[in-house]
N, CA, C and O atoms as a GROMACS GRO file, in nm:
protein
  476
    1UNK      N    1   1.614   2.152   1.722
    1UNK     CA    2   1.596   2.054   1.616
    1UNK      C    3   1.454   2.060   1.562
    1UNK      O    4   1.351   2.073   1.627
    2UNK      N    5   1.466   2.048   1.451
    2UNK     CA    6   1.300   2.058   1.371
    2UNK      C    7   1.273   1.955   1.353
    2UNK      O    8   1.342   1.887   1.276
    3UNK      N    9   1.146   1.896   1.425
    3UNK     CA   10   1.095   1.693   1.388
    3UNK      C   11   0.907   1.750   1.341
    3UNK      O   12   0.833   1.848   1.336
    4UNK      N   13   0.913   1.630   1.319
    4UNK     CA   14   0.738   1.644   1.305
    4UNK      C   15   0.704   1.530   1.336
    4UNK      O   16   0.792   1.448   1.307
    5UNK      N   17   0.588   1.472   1.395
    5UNK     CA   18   0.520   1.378   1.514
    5UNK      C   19   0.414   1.352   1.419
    5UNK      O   20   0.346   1.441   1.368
    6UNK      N   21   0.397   1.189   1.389
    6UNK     CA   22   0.279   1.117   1.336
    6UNK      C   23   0.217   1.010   1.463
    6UNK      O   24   0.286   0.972   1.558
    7UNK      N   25   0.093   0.978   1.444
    7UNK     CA   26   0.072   0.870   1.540
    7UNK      C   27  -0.073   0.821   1.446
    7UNK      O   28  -0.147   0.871   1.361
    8UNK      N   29  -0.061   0.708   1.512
    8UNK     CA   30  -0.195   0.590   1.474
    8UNK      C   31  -0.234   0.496   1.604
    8UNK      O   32  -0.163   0.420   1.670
    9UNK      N   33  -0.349   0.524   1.613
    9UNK     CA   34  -0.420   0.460   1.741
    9UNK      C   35  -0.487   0.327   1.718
    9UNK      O   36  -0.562   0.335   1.621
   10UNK      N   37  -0.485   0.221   1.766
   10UNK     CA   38  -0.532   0.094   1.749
   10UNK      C   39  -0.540   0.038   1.628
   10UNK      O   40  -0.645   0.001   1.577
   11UNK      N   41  -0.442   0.032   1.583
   11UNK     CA   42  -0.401   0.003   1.414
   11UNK      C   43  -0.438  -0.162   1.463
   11UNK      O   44  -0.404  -0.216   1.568
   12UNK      N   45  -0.504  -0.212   1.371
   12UNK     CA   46  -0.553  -0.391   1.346
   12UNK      C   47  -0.454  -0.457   1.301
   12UNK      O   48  -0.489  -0.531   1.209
   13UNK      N   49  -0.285  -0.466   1.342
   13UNK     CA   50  -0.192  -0.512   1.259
   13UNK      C   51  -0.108  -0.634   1.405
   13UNK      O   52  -0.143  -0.630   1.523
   14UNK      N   53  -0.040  -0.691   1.370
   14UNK     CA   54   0.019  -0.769   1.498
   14UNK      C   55   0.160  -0.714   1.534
   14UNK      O   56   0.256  -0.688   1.461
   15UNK      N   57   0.142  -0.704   1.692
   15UNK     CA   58   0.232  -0.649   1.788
   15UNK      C   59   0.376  -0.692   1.760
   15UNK      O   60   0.460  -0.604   1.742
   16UNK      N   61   0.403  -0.796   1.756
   16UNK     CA   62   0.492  -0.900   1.666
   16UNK      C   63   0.562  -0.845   1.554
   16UNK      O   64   0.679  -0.806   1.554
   17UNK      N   65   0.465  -0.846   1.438
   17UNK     CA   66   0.516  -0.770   1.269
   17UNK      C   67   0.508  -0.621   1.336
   17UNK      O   68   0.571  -0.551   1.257
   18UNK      N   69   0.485  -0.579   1.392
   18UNK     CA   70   0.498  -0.457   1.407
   18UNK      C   71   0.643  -0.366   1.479
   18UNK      O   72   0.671  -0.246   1.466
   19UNK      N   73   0.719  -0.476   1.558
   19UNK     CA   74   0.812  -0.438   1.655
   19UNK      C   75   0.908  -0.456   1.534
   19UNK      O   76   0.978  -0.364   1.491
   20UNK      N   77   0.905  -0.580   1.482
   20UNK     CA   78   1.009  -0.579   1.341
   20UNK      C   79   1.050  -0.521   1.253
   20UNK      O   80   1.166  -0.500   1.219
   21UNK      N   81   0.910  -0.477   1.189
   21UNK     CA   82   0.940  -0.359   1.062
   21UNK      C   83   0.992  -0.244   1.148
   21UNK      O   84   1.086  -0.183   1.097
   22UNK      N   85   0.948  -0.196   1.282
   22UNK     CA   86   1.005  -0.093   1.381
   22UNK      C   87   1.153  -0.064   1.402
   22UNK      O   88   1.197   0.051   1.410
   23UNK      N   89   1.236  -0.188   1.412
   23UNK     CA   90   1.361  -0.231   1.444
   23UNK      C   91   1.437  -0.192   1.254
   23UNK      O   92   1.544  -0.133   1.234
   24UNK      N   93   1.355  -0.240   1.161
   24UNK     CA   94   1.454  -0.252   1.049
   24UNK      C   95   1.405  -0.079   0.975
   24UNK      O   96   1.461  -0.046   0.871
   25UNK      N   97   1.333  -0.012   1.020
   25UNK     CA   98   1.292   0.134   1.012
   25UNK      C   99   1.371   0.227   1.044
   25UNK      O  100   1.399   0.322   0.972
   26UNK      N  101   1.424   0.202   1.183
   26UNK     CA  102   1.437   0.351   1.274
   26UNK      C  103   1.582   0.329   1.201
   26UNK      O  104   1.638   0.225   1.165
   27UNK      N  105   1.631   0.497   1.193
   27UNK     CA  106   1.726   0.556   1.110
   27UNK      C  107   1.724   0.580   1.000
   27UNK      O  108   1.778   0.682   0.958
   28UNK      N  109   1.676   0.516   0.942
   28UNK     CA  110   1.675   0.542   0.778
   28UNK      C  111   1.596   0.698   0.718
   28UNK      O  112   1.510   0.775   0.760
   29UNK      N  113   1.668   0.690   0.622
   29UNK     CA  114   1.617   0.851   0.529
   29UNK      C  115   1.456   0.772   0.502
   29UNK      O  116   1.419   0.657   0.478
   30UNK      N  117   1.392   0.898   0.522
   30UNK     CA  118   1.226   0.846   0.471
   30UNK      C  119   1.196   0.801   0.345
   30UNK      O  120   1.108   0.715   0.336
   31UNK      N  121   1.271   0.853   0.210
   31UNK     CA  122   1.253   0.860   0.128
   31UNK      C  123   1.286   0.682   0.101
   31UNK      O  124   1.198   0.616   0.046
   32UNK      N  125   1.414   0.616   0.141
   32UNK     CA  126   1.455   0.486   0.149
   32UNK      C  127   1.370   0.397   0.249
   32UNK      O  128   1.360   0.274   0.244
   33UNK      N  129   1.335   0.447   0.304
   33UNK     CA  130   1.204   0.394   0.411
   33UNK      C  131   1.084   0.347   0.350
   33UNK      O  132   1.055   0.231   0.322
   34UNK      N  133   1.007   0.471   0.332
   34UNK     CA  134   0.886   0.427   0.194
   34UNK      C  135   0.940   0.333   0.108
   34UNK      O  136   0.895   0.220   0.124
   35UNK      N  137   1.059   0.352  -0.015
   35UNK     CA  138   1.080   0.278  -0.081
   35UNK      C  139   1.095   0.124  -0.003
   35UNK      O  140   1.034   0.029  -0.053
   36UNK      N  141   1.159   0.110   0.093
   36UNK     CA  142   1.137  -0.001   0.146
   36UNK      C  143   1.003  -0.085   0.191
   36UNK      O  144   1.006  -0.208   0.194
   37UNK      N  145   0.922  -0.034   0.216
   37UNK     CA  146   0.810  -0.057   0.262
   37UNK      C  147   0.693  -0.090   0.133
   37UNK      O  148   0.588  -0.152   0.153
   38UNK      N  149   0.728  -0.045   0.021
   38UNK     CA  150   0.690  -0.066  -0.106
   38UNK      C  151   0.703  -0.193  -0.178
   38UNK      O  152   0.630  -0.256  -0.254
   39UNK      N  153   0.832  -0.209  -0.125
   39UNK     CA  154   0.870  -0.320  -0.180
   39UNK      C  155   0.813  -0.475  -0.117
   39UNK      O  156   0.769  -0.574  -0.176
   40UNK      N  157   0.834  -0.449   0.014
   40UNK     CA  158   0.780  -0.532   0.105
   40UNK      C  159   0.597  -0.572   0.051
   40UNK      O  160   0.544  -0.684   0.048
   41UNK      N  161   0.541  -0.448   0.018
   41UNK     CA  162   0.438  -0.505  -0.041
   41UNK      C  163   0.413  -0.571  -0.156
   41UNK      O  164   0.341  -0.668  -0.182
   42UNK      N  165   0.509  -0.482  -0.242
   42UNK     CA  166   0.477  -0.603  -0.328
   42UNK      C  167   0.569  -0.707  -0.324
   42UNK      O  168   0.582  -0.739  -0.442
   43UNK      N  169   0.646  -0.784  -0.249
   43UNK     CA  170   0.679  -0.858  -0.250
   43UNK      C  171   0.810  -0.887  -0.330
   43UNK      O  172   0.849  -0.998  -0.364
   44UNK      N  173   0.870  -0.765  -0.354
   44UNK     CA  174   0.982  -0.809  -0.362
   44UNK      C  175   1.117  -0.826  -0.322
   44UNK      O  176   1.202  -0.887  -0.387
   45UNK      N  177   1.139  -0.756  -0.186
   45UNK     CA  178   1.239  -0.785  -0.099
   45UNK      C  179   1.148  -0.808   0.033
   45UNK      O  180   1.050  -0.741   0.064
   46UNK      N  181   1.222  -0.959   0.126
   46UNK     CA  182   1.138  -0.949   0.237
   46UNK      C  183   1.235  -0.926   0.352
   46UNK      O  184   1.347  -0.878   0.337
   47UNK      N  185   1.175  -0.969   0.487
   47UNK     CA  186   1.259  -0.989   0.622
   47UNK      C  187   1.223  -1.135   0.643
   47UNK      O  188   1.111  -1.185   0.654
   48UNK      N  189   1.378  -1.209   0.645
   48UNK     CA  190   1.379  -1.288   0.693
   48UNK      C  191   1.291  -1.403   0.618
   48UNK      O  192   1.285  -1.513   0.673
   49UNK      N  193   1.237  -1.386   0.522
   49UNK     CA  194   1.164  -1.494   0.436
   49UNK      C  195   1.013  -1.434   0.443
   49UNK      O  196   0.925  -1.482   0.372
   50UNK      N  197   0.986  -1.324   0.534
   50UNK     CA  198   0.859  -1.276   0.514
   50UNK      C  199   0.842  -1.164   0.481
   50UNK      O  200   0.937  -1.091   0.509
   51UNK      N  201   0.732  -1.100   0.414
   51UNK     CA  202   0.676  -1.010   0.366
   51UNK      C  203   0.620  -0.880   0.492
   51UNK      O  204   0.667  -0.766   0.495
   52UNK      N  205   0.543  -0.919   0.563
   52UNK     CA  206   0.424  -0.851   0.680
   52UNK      C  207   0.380  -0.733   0.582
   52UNK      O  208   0.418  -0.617   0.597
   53UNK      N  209   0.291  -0.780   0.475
   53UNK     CA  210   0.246  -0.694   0.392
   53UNK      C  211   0.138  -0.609   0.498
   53UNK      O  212   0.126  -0.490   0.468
   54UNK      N  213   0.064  -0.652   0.608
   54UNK     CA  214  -0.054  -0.607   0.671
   54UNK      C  215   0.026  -0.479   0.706
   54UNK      O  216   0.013  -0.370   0.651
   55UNK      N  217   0.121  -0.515   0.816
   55UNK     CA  218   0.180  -0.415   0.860
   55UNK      C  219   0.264  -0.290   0.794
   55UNK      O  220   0.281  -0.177   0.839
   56UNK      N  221   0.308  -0.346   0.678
   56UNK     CA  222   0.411  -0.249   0.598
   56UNK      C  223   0.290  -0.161   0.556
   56UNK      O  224   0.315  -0.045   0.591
   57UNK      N  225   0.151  -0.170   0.487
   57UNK     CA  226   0.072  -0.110   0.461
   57UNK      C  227   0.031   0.003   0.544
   57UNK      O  228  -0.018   0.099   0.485
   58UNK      N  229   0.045   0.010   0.694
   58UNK     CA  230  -0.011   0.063   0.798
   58UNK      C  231   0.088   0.171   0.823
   58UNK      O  232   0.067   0.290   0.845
   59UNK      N  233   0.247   0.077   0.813
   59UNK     CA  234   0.338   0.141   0.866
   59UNK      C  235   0.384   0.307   0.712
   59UNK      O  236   0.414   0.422   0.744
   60UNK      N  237   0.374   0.265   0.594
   60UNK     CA  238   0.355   0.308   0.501
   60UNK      C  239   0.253   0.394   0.500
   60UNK      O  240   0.310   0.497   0.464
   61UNK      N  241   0.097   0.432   0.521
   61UNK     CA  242   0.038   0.542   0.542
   61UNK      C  243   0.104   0.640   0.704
   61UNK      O  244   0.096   0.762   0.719
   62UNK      N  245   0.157   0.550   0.792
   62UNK     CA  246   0.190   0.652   0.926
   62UNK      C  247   0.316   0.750   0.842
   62UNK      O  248   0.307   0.871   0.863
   63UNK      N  249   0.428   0.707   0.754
   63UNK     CA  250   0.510   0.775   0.696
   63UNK      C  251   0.448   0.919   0.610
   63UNK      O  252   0.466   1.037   0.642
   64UNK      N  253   0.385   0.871   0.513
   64UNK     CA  254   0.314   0.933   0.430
   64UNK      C  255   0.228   1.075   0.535
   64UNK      O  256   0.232   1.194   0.506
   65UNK      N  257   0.158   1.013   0.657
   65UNK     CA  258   0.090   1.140   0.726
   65UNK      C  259   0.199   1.221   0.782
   65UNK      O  260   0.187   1.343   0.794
   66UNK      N  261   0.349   1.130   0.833
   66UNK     CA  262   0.480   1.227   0.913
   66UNK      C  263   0.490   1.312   0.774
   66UNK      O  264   0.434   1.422   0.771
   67UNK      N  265   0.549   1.271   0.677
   67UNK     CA  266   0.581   1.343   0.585
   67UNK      C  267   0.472   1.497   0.532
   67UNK      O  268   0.497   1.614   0.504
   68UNK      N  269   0.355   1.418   0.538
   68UNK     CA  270   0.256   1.566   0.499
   68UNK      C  271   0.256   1.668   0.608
   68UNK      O  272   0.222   1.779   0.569
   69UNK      N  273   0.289   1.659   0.753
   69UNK     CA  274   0.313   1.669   0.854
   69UNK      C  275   0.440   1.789   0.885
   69UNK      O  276   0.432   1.899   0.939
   70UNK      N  277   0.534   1.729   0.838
   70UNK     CA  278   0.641   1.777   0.815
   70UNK      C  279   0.645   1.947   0.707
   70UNK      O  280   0.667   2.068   0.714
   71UNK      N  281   0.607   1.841   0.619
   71UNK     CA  282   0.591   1.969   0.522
   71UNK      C  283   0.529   2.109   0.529
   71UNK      O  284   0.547   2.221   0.480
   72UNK      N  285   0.427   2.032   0.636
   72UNK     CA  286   0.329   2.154   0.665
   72UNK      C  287   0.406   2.274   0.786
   72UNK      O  288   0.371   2.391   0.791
   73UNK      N  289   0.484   2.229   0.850
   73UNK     CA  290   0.579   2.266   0.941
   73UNK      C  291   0.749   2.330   0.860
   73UNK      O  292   0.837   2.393   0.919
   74UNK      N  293   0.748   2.295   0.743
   74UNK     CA  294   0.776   2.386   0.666
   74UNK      C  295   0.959   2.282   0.669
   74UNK      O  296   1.070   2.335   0.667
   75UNK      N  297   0.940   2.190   0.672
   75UNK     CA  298   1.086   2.086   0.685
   75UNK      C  299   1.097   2.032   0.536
   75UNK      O  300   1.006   1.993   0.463
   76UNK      N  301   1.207   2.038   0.518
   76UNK     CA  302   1.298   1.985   0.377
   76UNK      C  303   1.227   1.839   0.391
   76UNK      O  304   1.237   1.776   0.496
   77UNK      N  305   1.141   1.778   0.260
   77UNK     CA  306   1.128   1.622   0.262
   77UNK      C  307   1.305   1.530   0.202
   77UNK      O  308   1.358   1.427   0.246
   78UNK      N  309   1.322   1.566   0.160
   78UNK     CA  310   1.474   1.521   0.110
   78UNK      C  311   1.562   1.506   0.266
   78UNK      O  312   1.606   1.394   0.294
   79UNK      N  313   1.576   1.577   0.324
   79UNK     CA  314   1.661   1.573   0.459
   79UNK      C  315   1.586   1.500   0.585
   79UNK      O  316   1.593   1.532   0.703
   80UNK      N  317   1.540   1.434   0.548
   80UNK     CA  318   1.432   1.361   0.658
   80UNK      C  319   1.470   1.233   0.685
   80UNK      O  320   1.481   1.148   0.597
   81UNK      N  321   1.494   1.210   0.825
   81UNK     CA  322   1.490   1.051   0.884
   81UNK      C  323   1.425   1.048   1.000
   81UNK      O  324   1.404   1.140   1.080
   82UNK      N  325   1.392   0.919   1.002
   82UNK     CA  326   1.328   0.827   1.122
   82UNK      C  327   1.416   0.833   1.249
   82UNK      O  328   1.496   0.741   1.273
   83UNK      N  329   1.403   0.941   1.331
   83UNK     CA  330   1.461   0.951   1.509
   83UNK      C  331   1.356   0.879   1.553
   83UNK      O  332   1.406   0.871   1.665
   84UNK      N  333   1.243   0.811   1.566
   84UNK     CA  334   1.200   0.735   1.654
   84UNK      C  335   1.104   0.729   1.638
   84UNK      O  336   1.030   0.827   1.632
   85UNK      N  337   1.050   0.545   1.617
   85UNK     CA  338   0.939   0.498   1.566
   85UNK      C  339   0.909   0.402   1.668
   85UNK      O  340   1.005   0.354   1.728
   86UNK      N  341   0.809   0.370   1.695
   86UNK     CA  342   0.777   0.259   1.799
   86UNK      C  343   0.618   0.205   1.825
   86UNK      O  344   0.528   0.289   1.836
   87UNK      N  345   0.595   0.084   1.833
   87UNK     CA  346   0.464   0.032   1.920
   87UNK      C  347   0.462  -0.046   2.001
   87UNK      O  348   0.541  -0.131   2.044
   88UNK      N  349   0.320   0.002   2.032
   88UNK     CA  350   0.275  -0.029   2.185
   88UNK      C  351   0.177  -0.108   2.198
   88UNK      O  352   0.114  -0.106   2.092
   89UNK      N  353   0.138  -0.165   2.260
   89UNK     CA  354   0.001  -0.222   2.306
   89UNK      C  355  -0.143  -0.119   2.288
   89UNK      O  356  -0.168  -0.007   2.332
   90UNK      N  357  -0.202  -0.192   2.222
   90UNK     CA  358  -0.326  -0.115   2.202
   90UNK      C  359  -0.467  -0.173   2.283
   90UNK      O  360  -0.448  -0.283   2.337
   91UNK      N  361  -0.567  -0.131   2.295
   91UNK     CA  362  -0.688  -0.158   2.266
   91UNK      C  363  -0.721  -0.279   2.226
   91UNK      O  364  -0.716  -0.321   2.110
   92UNK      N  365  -0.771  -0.363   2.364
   92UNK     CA  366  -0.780  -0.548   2.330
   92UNK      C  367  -0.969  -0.487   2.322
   92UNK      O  368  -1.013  -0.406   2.403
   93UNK      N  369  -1.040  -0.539   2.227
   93UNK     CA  370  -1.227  -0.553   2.216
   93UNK      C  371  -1.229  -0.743   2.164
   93UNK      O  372  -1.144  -0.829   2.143
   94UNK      N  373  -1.377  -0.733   2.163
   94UNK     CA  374  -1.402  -0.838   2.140
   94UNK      C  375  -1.458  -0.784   1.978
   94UNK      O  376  -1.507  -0.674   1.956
   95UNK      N  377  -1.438  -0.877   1.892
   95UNK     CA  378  -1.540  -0.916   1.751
   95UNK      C  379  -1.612  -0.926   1.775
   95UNK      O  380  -1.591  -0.898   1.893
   96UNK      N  381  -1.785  -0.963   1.769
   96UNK     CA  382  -1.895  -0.980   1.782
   96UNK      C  383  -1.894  -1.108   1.666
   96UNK      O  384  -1.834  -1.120   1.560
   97UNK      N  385  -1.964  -1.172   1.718
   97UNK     CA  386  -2.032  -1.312   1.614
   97UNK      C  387  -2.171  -1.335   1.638
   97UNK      O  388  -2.237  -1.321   1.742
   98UNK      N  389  -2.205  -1.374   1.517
   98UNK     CA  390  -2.345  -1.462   1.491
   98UNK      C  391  -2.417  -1.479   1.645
   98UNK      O  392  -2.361  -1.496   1.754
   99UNK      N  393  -2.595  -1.466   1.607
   99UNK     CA  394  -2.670  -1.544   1.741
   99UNK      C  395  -2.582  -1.670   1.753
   99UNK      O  396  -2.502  -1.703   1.839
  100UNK      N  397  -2.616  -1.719   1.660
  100UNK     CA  398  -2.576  -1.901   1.688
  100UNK      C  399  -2.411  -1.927   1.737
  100UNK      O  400  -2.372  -2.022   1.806
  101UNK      N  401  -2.328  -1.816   1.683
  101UNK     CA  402  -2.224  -1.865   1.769
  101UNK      C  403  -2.191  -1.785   1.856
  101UNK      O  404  -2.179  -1.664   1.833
  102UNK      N  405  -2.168  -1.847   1.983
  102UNK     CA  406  -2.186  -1.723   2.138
  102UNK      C  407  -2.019  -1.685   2.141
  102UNK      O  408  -1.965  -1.582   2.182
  103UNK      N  409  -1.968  -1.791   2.089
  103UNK     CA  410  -1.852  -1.705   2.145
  103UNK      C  411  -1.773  -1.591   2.082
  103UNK      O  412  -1.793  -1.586   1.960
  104UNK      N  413  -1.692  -1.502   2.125
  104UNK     CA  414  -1.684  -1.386   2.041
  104UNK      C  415  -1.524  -1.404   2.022
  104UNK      O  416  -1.463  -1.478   2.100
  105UNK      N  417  -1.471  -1.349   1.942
  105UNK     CA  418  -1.336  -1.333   1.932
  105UNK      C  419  -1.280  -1.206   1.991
  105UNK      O  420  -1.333  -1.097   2.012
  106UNK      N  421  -1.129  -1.261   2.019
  106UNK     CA  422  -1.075  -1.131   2.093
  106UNK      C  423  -1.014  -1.103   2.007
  106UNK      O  424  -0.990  -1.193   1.927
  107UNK      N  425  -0.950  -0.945   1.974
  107UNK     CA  426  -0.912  -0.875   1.876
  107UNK      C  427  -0.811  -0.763   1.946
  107UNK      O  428  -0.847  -0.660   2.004
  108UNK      N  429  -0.664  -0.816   1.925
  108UNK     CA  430  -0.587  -0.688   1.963
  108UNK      C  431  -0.587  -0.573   1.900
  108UNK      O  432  -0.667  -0.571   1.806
  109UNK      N  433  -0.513  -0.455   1.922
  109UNK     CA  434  -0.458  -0.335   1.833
  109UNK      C  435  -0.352  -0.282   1.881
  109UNK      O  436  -0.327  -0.298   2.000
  110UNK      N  437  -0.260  -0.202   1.792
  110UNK     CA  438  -0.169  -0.163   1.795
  110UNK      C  439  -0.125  -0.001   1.806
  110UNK      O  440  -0.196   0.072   1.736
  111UNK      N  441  -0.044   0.051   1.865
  111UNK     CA  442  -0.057   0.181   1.882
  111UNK      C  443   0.085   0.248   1.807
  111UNK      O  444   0.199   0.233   1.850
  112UNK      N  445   0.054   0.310   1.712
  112UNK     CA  446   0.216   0.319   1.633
  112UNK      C  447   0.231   0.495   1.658
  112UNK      O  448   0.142   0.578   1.676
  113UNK      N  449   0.356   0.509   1.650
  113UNK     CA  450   0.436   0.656   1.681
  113UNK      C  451   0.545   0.651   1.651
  113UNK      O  452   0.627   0.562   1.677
  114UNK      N  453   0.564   0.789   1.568
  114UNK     CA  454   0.648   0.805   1.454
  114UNK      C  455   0.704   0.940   1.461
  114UNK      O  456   0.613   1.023   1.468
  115UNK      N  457   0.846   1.003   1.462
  115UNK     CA  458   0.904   1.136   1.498
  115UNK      C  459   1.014   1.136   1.398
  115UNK      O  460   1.110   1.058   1.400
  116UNK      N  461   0.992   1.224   1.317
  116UNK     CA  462   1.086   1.277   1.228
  116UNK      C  463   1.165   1.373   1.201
  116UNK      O  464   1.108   1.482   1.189
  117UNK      N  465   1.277   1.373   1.187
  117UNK     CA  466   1.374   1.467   1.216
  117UNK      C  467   1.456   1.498   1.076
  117UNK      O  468   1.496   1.415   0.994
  118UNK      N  469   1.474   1.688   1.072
  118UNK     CA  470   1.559   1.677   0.981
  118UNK      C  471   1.715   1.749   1.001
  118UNK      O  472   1.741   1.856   1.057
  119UNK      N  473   1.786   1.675   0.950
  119UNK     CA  474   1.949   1.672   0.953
  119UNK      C  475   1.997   1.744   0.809
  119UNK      O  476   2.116   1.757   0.782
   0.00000   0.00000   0.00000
């Protein structure tokens, strides 16, 4: 089988919006994928009453790198779907703040992976 492998390391997006758009992703032709994910930004079809524009943005360049990816590996973009997309737990740091305010914020990340296959 011919796939091509994208990944993104500590993406700043929530673990949460991220498992979702994951779930309403996997299978789909890429080409209906992007378009989906397009839309989501701008806001005109959502999930469930929401948008997760942060995430569709993120999840939308990881496509875009499978796809250049792909190509380069010499795979039909037209015959392309999503065999398996998923995230993980990333990389917890702290924010840094101001002298005056000591306390710092904690800041998750997200670890996204993306395998594309063509049929």
């Amino acid at each position: 089988m011919k796939t091509a492998i994208a990944k993104v390391s500590d993406a700043r997006i929530s673990l949460k919006h991220s498992l979702v758009l994951c779930k309403e992703l996997k299978g789909k032709k890429l080409g209906k994928a992007m378009k989906f994910l397009e839309d989501l930004i701008a806001q005109k079809v959502s999930i469930n009453g929401k948008y997760y524009t942060k995430a569709a943005k993120n999840f939308l360049d990881l496509l875009k790198t499978g796809e250049a990816n792909a190509i380069q590996k010499g795979l039909n973009p037209e015959k392309l779907f999503i065999k398996q997309i998923k995230a993980d737990k990333g990389l917890r740091f702290y924010r840094p703040r101001s002298l005056w305010h000591l306390r710092r914020q904690r800041i998750k990340a997200v670890n996204l992976s993306l395998e594309l296959e063509e049929r």
